[in-house]
ZADO-1210 file (C-alpha; in nm, 4 decimals, padded with zeros to 6 digits):
<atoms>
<atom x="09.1331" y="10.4302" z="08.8875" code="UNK" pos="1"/>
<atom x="08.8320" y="10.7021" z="08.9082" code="UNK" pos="2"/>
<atom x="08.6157" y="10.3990" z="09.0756" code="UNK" pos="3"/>
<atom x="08.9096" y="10.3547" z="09.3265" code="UNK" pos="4"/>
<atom x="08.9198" y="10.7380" z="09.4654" code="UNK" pos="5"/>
<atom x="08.5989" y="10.7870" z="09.4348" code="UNK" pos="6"/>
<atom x="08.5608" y="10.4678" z="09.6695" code="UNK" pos="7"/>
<atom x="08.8221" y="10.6007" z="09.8982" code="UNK" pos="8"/>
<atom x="08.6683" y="10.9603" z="09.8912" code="UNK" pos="9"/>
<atom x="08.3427" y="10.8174" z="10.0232" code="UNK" pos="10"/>
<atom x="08.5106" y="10.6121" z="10.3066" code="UNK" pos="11"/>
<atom x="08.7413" y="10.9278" z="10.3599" code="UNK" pos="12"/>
<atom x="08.3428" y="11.1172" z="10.4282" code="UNK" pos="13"/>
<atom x="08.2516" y="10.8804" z="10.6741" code="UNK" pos="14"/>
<atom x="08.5660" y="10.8364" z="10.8603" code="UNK" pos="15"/>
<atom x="08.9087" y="10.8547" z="10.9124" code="UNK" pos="16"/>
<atom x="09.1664" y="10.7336" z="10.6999" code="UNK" pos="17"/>
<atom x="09.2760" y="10.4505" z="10.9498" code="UNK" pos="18"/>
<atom x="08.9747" y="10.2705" z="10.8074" code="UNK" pos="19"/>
<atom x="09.0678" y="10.2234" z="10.4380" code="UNK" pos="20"/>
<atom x="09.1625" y="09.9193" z="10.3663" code="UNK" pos="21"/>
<atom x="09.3105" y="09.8643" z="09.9767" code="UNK" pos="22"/>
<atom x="09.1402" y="09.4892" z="09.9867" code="UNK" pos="23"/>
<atom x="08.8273" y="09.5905" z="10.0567" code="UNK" pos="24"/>
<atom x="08.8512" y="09.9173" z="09.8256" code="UNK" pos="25"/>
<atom x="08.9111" y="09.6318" z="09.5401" code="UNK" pos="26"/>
<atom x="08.6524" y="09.4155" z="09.5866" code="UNK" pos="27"/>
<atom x="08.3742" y="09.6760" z="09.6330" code="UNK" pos="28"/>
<atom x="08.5144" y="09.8672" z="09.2936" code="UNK" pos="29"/>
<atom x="08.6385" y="09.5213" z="09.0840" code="UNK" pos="30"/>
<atom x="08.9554" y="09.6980" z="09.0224" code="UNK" pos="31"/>
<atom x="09.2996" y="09.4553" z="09.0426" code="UNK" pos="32"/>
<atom x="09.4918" y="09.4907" z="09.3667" code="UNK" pos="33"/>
<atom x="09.8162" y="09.4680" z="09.1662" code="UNK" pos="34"/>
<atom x="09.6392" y="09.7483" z="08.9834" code="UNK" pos="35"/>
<atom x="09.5965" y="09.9577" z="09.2037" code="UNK" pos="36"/>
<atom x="09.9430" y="09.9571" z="09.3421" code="UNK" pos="37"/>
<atom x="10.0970" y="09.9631" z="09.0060" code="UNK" pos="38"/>
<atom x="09.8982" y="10.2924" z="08.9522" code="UNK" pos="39"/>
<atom x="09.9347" y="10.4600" z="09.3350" code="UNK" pos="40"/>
<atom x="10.2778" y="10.2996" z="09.4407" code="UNK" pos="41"/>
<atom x="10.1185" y="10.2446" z="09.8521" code="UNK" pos="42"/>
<atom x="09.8143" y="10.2929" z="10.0148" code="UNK" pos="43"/>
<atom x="09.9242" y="10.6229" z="10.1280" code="UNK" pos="44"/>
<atom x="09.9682" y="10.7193" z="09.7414" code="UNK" pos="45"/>
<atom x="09.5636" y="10.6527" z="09.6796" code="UNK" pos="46"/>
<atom x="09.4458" y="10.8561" z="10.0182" code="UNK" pos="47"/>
<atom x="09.6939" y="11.1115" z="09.9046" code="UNK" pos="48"/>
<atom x="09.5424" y="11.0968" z="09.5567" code="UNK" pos="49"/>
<atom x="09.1942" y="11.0927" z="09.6764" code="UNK" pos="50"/>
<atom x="09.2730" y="11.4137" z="09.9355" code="UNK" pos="51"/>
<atom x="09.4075" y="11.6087" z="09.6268" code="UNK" pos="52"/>
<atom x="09.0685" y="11.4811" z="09.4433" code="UNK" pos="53"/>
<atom x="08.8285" y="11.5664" z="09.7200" code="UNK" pos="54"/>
<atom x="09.0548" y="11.8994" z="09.8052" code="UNK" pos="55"/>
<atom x="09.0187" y="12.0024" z="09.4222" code="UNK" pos="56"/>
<atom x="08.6963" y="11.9101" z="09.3613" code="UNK" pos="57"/>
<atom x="08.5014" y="12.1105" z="09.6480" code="UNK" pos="58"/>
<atom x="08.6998" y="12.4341" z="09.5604" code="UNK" pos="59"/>
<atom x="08.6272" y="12.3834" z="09.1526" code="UNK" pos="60"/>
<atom x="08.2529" y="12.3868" z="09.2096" code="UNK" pos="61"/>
<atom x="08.2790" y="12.7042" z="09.4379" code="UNK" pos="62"/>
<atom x="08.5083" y="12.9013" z="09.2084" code="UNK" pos="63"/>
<atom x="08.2996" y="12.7702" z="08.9696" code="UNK" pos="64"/>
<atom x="08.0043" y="12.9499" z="09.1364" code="UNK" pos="65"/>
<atom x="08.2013" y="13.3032" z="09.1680" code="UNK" pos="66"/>
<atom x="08.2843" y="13.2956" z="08.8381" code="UNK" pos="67"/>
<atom x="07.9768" y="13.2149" z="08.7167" code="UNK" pos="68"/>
<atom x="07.8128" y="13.5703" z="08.9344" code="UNK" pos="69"/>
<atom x="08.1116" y="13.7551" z="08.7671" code="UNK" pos="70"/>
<atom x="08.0387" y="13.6873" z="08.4110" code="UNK" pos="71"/>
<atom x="07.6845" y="13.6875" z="08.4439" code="UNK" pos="72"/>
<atom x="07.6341" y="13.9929" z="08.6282" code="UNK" pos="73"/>
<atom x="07.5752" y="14.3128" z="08.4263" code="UNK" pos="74"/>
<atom x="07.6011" y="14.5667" z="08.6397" code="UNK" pos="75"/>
<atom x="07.7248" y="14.6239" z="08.9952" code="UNK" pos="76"/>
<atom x="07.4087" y="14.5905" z="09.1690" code="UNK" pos="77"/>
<atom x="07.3035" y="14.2703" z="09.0448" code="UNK" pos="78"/>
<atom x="07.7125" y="14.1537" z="09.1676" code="UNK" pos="79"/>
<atom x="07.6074" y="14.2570" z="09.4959" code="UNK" pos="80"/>
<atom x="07.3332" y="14.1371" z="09.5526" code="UNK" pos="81"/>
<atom x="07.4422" y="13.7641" z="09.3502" code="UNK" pos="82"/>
<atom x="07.7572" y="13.7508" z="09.5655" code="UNK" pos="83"/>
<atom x="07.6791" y="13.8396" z="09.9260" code="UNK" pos="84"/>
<atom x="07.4786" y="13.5831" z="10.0081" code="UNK" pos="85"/>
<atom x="07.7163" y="13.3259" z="09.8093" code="UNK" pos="86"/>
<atom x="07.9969" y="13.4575" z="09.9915" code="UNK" pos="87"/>
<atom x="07.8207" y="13.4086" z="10.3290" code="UNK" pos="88"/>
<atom x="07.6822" y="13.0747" z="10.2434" code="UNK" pos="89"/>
<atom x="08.0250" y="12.9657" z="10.1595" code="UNK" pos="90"/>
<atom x="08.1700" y="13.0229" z="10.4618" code="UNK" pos="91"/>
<atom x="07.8633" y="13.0308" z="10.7385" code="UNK" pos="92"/>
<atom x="07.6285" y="12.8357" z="10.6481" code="UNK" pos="93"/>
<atom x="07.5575" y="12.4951" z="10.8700" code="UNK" pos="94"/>
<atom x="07.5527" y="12.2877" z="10.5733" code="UNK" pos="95"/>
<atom x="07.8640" y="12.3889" z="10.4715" code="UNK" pos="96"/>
<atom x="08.0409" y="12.2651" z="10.8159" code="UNK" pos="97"/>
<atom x="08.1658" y="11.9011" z="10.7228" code="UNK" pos="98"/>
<atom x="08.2521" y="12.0319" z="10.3786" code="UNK" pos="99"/>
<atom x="08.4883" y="12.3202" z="10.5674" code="UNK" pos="100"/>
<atom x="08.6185" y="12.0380" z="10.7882" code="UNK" pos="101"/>
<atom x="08.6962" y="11.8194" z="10.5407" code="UNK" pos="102"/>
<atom x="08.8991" y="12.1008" z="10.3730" code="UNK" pos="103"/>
<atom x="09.1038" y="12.1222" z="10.6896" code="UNK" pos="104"/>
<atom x="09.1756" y="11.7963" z="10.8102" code="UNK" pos="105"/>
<atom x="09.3257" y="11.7614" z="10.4126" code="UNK" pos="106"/>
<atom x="09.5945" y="12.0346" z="10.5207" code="UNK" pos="107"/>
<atom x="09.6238" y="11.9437" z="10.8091" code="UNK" pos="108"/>
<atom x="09.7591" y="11.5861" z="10.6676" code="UNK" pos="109"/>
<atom x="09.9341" y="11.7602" z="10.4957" code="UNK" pos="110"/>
<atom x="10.1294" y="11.9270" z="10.6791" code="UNK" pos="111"/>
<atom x="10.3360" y="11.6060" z="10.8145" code="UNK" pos="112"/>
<atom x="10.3062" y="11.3999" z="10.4415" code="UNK" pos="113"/>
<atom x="10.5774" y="11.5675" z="10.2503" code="UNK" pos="114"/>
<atom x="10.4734" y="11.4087" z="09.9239" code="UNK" pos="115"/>
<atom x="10.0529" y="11.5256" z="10.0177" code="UNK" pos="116"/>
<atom x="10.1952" y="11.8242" z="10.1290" code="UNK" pos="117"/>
<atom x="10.3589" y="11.9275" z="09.7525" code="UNK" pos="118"/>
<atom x="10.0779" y="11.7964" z="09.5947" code="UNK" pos="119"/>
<atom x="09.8079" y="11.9929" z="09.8036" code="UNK" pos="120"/>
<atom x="10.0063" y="12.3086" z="09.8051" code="UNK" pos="121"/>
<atom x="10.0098" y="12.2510" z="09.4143" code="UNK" pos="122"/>
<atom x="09.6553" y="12.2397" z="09.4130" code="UNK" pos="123"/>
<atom x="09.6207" y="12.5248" z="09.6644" code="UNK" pos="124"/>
<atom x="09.8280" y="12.7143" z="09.4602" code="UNK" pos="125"/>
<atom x="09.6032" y="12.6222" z="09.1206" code="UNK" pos="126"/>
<atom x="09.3015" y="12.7458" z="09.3699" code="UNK" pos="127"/>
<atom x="09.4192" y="13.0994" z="09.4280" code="UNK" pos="128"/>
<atom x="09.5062" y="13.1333" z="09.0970" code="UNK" pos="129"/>
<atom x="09.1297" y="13.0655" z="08.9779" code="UNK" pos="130"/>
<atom x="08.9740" y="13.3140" z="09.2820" code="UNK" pos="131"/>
<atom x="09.2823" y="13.5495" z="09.1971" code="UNK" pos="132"/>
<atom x="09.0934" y="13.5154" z="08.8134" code="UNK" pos="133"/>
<atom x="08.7131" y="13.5884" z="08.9626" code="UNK" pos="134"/>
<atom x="08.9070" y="13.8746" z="09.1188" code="UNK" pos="135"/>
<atom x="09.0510" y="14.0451" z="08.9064" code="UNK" pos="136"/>
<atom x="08.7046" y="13.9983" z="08.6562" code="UNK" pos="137"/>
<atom x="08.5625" y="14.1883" z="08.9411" code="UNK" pos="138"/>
<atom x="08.8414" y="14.4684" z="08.9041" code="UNK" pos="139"/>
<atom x="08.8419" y="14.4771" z="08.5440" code="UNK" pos="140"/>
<atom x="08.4570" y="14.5362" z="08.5513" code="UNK" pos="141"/>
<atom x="08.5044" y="14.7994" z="08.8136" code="UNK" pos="142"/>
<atom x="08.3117" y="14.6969" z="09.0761" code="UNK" pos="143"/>
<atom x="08.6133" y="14.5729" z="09.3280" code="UNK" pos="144"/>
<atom x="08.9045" y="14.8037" z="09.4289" code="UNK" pos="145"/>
<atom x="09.2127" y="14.7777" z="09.2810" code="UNK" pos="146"/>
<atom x="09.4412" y="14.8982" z="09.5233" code="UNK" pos="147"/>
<atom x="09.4263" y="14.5767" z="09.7028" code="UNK" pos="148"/>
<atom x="09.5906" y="14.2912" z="09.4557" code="UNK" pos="149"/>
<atom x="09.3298" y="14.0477" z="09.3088" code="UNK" pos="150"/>
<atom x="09.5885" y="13.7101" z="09.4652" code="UNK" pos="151"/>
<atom x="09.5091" y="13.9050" z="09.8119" code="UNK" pos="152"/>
<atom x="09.1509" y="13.8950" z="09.7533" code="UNK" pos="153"/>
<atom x="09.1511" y="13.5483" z="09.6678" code="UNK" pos="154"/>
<atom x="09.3626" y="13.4697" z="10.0083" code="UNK" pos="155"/>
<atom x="09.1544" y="13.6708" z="10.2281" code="UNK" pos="156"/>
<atom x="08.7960" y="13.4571" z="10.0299" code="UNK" pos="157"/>
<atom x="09.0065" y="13.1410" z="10.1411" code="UNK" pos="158"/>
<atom x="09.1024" y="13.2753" z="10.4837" code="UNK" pos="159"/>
<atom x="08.7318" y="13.3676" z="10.5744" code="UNK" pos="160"/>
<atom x="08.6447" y="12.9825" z="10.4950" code="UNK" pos="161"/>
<atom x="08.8623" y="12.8680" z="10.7216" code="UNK" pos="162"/>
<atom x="08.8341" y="13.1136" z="11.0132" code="UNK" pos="163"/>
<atom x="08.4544" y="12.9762" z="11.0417" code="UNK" pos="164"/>
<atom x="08.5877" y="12.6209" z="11.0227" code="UNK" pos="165"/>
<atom x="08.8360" y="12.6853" z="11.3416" code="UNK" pos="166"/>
<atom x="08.5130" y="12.8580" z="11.5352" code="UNK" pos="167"/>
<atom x="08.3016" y="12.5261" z="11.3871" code="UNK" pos="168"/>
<atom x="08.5248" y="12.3524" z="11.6972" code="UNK" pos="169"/>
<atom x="08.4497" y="12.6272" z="11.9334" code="UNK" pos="170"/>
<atom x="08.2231" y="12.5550" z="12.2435" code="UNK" pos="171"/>
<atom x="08.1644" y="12.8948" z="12.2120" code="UNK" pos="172"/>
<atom x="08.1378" y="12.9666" z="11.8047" code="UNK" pos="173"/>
<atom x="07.9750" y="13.3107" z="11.7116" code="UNK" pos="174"/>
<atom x="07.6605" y="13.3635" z="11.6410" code="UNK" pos="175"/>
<atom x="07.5656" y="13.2988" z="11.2596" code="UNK" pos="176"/>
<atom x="07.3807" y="13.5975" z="11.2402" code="UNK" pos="177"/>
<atom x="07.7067" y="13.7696" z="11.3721" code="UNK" pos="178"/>
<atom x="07.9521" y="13.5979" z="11.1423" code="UNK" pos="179"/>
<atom x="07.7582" y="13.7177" z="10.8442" code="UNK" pos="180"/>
<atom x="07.7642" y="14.0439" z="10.9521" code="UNK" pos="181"/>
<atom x="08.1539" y="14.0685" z="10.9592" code="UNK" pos="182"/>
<atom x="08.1055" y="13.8733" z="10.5885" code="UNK" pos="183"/>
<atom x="07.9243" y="14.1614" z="10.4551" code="UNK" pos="184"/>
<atom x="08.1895" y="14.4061" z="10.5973" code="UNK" pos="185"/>
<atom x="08.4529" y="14.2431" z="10.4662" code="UNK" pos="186"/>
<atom x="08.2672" y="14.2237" z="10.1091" code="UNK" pos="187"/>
<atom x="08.1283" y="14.5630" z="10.1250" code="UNK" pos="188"/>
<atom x="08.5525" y="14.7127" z="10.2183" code="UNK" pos="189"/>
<atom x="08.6075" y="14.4833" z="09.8379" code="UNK" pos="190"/>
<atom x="08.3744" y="14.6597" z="09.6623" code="UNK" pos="191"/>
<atom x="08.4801" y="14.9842" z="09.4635" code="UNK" pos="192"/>
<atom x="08.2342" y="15.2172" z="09.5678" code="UNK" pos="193"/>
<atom x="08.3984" y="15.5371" z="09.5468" code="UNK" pos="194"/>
</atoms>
């Protein structure tokens, strides 16, 4: 059933879900119709399982990344200066736009699919939990505050993502050079530099 989302996720990059068509998802994979809807129950039970897929997968490899700066770094300098531009990249960078839009047009299905919407929100929950893990790393190695709880942290990581994704639609959107100043602030108010 990997070959089937996987198919679906790739039509799901190029378009919108209107265009996914179970027959044609078959015959390119070689997986059994009756298969497939033995598996999914309905076509809106594959999307919905590749949205969760797609929605999971893009936030593993960037929690991946934090944690990775976290455990590696040995000292509070080389945190710095590994996560601000990771940070920034994350949620700035131009490359990063159809990724951030992808993110948001999942929750934003979600929002009217009561069955996507449970199984997003258990997978957003699953997310802040990681990033609320990376945070509190941070706070155990002393080198973000503790006064403000690691789950907030992880929220506010999230929220900056998708603040840059609603000015992505902008006719006006902020300069990039601007954005990443107001990045760094927000970082550098994390960081326990007292």
């Amino acid at each position: 059933m990997r070959s089937v989302l996987e198919a679906v996720i790739e039509r799901l990059n190029e378009g919108d879900e209107s265009l996914i068509r179970i027959p044609e998802i078959c015959e390119a994979t070689g997986v059994n119709y009756g298969s497939v809807y033995h598996h999914f129950g309905s076509r809106e039970g594959v999307i919905d399982a590749a949205y969760e897929m797609m929605f999971t997968g893009m936030a593993a490899e960037d929690i991946a990344t934090l944690r990775t700066i976290g455990e590696q770094s040995n000292s509070m300098e080389e945190y710095i200066v590994a996560m601000q531009p990771v940070i920034a990249r994350l949620s700035a960078q131009e490359d990063r736009r159809a990724r951030r839009g992808r993110r948001v047009r999942i929750v934003a299905a979600a929002i009217t699919r009561p069955e996507l919407r449970r199984i997003i929100g258990e997978a957003q929950a699953s997310v802040t939990r990681e990033l609320t893990a990376v945070a509190k790393h941070g706070q155990d190695r002393g080198w973000l505050r503790t006064d403000i709880p690691a789950p907030a942290i992880a929220v506010m990581v999230q929220a900056i993502v998708f603040g840059r994704t609603l000015d992505d639609i902008s006719v006006e959107p902020v300069d990039q050079a601007d954005w990443e100043i107001m990045v760094t602030a927000l970082f550098t108010g994390l960081l326990n530099l007292v």
